[in-house]
C-alpha positions as CSV (number, residue, x, y, z in Angstrom):
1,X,20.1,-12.7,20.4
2,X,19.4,-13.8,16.9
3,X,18.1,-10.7,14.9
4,X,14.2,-11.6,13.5
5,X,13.7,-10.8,9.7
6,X,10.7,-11.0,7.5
7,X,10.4,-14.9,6.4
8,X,7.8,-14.2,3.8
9,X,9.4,-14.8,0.3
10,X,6.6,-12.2,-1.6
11,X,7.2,-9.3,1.3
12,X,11.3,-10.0,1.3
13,X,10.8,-9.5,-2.9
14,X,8.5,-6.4,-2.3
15,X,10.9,-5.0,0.0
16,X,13.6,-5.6,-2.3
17,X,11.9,-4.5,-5.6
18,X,10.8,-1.3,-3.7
19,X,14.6,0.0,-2.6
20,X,15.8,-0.7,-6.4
21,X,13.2,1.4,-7.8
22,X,13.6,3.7,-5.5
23,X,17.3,4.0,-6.3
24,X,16.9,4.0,-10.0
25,X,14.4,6.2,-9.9
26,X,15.6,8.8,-7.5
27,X,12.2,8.3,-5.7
28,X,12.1,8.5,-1.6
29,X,8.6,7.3,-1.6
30,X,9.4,3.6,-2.5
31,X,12.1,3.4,0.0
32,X,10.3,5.2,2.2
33,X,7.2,2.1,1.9
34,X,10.3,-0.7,1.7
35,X,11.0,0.7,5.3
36,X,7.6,0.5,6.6
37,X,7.1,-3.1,5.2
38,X,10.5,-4.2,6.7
39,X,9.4,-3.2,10.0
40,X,8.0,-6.4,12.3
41,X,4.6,-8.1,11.6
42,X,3.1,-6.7,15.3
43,X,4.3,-3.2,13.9
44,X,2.7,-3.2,10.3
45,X,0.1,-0.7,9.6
46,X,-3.6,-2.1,8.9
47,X,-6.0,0.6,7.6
48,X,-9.8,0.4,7.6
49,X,-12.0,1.8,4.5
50,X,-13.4,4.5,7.0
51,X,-10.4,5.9,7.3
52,X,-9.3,6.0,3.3
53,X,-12.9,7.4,2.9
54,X,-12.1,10.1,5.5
55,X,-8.6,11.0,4.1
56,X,-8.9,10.8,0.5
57,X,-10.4,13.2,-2.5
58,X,-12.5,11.6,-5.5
59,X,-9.9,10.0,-7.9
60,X,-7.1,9.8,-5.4
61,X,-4.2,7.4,-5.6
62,X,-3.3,5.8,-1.9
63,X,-0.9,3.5,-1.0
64,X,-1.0,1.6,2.4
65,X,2.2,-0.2,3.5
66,X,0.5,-3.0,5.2
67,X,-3.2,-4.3,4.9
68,X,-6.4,-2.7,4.3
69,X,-9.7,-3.8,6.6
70,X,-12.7,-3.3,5.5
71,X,-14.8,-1.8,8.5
72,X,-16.6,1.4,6.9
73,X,-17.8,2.7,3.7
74,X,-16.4,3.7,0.9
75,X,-18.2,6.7,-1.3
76,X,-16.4,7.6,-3.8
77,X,-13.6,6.1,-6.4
78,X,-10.4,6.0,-5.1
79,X,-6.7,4.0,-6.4
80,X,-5.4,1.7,-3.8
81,X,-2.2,-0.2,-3.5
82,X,-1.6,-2.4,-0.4
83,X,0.2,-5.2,0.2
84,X,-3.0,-7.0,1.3
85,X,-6.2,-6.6,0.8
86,X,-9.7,-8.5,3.0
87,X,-11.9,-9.9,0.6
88,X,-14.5,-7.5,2.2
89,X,-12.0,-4.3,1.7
90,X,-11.9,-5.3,-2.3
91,X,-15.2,-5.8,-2.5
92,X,-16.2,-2.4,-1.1
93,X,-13.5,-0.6,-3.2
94,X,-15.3,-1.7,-6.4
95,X,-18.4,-1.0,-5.2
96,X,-17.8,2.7,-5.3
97,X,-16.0,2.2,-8.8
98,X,-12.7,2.2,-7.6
99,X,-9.3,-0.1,-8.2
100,X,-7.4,-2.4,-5.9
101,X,-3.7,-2.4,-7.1
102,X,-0.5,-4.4,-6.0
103,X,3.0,-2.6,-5.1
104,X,4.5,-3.9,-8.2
105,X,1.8,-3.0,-10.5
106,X,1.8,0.7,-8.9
107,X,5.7,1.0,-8.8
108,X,5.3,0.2,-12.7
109,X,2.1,2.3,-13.2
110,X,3.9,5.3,-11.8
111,X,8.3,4.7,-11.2
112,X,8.2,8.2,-9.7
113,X,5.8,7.9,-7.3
114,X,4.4,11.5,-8.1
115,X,0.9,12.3,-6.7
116,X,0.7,9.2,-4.5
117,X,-0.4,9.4,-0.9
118,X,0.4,7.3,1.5
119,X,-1.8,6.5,4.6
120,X,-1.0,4.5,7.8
């Protein structure tokens, strides 16, 4: 049986980008997302606001190896970095003053990955 891989040029790069840094920068939390993203489609995590709200402290920085939904609210700033975002899940992220962030622009915010928590 013919093994089933990622076809998604952006995820494949992601995946890739996210095991360098990891390596280079002697941080497990990268490749510990670059696993999480390789896994199947039917297998990725999707997160709802409710649940960031629920988990998270004012000021936070989260990262979610999959998609954020946006069923909930949202009331009080938070980081987030995602692979995808719902146009509703951005949307209520700004509202409460908060930032919606890409993997690459996190992994070059922060290369060590200190203080990041990851939900899912």
């Amino acid at each position: 049986m013919k093994k089933v891989r990622a076809t998604n040029p952006e995820l494949i790069e992601l995946i890739r980008f996210l095991r360098r840094q990891g390596r280079e920068n002697k941080a497990n939390v990268w490749q510990n997302i670059a696993e999480s993203l390789a896994k199947p489609r039917r297998k990725r995590i999707a997160v709802n606001i409710s649940r960031l709200n629920r988990y998270t402290q004012k000021n936070e920085m989260v990262v979610v190896p999959g998609k954020v939904l946006g069923t909930g609210e949202m009331d009080h700033p938070i980081t987030v970095a995602a692979f995808t975002f719902s146009e509703q899940a951005k949307n209520k992220i700004k509202t409460a003053n908060g930032k919606c962030l890409s993997l690459f622009e996190l992994v070059k915010k922060n290369p060590k990955g200190s203080k990041v928590k990851i939900i899912g």
